[in-house]
C-alpha positions in Angstrom: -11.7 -21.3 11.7 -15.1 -23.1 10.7 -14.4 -22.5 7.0 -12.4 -22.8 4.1 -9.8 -19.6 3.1 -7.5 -21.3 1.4 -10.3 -21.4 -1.4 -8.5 -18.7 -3.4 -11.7 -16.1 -3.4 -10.8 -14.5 -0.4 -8.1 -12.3 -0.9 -5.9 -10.5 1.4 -3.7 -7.3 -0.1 -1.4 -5.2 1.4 1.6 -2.8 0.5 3.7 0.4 1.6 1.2 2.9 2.4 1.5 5.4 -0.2 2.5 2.8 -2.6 -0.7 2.3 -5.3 -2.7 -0.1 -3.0 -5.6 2.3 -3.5 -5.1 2.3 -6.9 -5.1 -1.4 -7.0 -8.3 -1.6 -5.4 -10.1 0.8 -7.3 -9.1 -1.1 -10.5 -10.0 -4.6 -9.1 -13.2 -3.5 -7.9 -14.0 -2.7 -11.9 -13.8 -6.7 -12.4 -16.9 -8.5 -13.2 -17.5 -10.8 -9.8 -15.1 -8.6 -7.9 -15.6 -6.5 -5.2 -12.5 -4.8 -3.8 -12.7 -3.0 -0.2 -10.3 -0.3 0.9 -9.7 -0.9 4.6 -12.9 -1.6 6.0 -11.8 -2.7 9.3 -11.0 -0.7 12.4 -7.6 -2.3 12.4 -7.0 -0.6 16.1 -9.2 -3.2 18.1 -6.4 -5.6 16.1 -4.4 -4.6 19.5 -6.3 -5.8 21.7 -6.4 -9.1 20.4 -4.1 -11.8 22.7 -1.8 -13.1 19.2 -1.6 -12.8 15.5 -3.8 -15.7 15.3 -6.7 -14.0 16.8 -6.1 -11.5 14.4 -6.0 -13.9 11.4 -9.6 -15.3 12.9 -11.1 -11.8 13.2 -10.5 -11.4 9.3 -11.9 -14.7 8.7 -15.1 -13.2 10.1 -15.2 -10.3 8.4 -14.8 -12.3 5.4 -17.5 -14.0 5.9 -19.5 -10.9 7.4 -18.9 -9.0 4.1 -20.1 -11.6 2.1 -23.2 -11.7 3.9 -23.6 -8.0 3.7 -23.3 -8.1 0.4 -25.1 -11.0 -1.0 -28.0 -10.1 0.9 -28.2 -6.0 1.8 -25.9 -5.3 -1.1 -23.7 -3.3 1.4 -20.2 -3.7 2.2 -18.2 -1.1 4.7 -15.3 0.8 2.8 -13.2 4.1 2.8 -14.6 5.8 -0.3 -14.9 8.7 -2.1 -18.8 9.4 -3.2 -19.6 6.1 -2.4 -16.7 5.0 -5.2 -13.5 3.0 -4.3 -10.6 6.1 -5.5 -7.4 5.5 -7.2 -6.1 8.2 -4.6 -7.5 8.6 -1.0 -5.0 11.9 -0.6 -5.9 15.3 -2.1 -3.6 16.7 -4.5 -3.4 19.7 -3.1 -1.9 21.2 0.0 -3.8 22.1 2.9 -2.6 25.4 5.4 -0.8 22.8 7.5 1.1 22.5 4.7 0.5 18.5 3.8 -2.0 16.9 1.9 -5.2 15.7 3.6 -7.0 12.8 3.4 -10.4 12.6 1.4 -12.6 9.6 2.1 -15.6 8.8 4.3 -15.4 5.6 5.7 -19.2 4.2 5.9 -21.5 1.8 3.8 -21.8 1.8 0.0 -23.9 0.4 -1.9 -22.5 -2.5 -4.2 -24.6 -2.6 -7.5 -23.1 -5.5 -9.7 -23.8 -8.7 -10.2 -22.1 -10.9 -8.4 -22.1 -15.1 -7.8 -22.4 -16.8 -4.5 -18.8 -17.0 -4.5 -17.9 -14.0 -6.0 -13.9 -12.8 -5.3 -13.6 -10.1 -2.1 -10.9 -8.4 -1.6 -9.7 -6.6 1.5 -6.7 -4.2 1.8 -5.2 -3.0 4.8 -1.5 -1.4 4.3 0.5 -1.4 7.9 -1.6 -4.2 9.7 -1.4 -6.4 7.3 2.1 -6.3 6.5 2.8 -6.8 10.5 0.5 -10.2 10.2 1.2 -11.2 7.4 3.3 -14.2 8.3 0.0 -15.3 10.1 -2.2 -14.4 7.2 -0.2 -16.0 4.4 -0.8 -19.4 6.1 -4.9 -18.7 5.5 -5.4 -16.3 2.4 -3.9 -15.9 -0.8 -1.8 -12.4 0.1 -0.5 -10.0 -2.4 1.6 -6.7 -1.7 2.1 -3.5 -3.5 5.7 -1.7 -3.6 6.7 1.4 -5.4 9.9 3.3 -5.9 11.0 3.8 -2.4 12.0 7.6 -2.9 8.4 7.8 -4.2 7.3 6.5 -1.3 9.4 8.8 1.0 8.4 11.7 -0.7 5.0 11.3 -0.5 4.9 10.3 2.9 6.6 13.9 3.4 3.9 15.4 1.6 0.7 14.0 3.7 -1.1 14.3 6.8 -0.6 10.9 8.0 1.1 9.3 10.9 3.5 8.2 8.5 5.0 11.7 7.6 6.3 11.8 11.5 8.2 8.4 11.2 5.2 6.5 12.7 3.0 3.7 11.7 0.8 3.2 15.0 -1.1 0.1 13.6 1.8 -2.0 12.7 3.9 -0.9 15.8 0.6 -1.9 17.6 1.8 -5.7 16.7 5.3 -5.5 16.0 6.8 -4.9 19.8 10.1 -4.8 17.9 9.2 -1.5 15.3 7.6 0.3 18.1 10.8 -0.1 20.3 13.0 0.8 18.0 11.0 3.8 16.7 10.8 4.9 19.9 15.0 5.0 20.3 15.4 6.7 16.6 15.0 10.8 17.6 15.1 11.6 13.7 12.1 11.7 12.0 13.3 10.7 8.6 15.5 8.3 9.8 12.3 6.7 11.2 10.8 6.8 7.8 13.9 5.1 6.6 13.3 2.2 9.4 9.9 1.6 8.1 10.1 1.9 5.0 12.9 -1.4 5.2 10.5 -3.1 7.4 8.1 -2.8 5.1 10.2 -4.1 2.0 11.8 -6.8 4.5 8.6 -8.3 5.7 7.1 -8.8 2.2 10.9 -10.3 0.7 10.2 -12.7 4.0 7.1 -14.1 3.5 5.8 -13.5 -0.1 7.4 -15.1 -3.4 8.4 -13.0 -6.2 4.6 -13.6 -8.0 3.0 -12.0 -5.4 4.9 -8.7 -4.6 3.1 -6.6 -7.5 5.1 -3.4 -8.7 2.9 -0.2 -8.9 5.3 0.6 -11.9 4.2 -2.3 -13.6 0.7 -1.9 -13.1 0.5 1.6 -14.6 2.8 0.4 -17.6 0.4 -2.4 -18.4 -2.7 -1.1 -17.4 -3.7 -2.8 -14.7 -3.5 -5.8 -17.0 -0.3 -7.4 -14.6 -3.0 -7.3 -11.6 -3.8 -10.9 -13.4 -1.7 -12.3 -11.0 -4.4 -11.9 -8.4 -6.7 -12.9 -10.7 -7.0 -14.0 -14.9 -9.9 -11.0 -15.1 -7.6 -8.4 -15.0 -6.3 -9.3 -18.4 -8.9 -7.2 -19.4 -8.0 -4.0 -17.9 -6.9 -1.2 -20.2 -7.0 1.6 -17.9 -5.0 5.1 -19.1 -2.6 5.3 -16.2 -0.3 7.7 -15.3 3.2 7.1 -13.5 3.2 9.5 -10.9 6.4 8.5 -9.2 7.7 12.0 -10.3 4.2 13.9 -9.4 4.3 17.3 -10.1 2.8 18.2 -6.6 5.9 16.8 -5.1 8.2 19.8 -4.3 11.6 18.6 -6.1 13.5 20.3 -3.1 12.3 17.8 -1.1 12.6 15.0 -3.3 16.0 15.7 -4.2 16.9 15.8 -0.3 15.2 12.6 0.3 16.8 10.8 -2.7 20.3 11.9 -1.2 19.3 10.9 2.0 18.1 7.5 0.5 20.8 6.9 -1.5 23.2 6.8 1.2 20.7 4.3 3.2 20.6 1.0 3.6 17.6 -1.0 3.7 15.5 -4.3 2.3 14.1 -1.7 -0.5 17.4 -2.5 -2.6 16.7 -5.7 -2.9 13.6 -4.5 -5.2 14.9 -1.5 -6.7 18.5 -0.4 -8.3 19.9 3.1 -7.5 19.9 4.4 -10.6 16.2 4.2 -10.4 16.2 6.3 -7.8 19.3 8.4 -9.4 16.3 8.8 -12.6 13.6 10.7 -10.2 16.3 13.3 -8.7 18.5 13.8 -12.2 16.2 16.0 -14.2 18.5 17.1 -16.9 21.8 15.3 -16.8 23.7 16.4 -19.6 22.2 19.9 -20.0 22.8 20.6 -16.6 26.0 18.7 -16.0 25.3 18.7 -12.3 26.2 16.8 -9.2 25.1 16.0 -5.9 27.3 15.5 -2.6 27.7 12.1 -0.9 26.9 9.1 -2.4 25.2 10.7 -5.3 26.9 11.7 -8.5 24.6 11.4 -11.4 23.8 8.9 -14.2 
């Protein structure tokens, strides 16, 4: 590539979809000198692309396409809500299909702040990313989002994405090894499960501790721990909610998933305890004085 990434104002982010990375854009893209994009680019022609080097060099140029655009149109191509980056691409409310659909455009916006020639861009792609990122790491500063994984699970049972059948078409698109093994696993949620490891195992393989960014975290701090993609965050003091126990979640499901998960193994342990996931599914402990079969049995 005929330029410089490794100059720290290109930034690559990634994350379980479902996870906060929408979140994290939306409250990086209120930084002075920051523009945050929430996958901008049709990550499906990725496929057609010979190795994961080609891929790397096709986000170099939309890098350097973006900055372009911007600096001198003041456009940039995003998913977005009103011409807005959202904390939350989903709607929170249930369609008749029963899941949630999706509620972004994907088009040009118009980017009205002031920005320096070498202002910080940011581009965030969940499942492609993660699949390169062994490739990308080697080029961009790369950061990943994780969340709960029963939070994860059940939202990705509660939304009308590939993901809620036990598939992630643009990662399996370049990872042969997912796709074939998706392809021999005949239970949906036991696909979700896969996944869901993969993606914890790819970001404990390539990313030190520093960069894996916990959505609990940032809602705790208020965005201020998002510092460790850049100092300007420090500023943030956004009034976040945790919604790793939303209230559209339907706790039948959650408490299915969560025994399910409990008795799993997987890459997401090595992030999160049990009893954290024991604290989503116990509503009441000792007022209830209940217990679950299998591995489960309160905390």
């Amino acid at each position: 590539m005929e330029r410089d990434e490794l100059n720290g104002r290109d930034i690559i982010l990634t994350g379980l979809p479902r996870s906060g990375t929408t979140l994290t854009c939306h409250l990086l893209d209120k930084l002075p000198d920051t523009v945050a994009l929430h996958e901008p680019m049709e990550v499906r022609r990725f496929a057609t692309l010979p190795t994961h080097t080609a891929v790397c060099d096709e986000v170099g140029k939309f890098f350097v396409d973006m900055r372009h655009s911007i600096l001198l149109h003041r456009t940039a191509i995003t998913k977005h809500i009103g011409g807005k980056i959202p904390d939350n691409h989903v709607a929170n409310h249930y369609a008749d299909s029963q899941l949630r659909p999706t509620i972004e455009s994907n088009s040009p916006i118009v980017i009205e702040k002031e920005l320096s020639p070498d202002f910080m861009l940011i581009i965030k792609h969940p499942a492609a990313f993660t699949a390169t990122l062994g490739t990308l790491i080697k080029h961009f500063p790369c950061y990943a989002v994780i969340r709960n994984p029963l939070s994860v699970l059940t939202s990705w049972n509660s939304v009308a994405l590939p993901v809620q059948d036990g598939r992630t078409p643009a990662a399996e698109s370049l990872d042969g090894d997912l796709k074939h093994a998706l392809t021999f696993i005949n239970d949906r949620l036991e696909r979700q499960l896969y996944i869901l490891s993969w993606f914890f195992e790819r970001y404990e393989r390539y990313l030190p501790d520093e960069s894996i960014i916990r959505y609990e975290k940032i809602v705790e701090t208020g965005g201020k721990n998002l510092r460790v993609v850049t100092e300007k965050a420090a500023t943030l003091n956004e009034p976040l909610e945790n919604k790793n126990k939303n209230r559209i979640y339907k706790q039948e499901t959650m408490q299915r998933l969560g025994e399910k998960l409990l008795k799993s193994s997987g890459a997401y342990w090595q992030f999160y305890e049990k009893k954290q996931v024991e604290e989503l599914i116990d509503v009441d402990p000792p007022r209830h004085n209940r217990k679950l079969s299998g591995h489960y049995t309160g905390s």
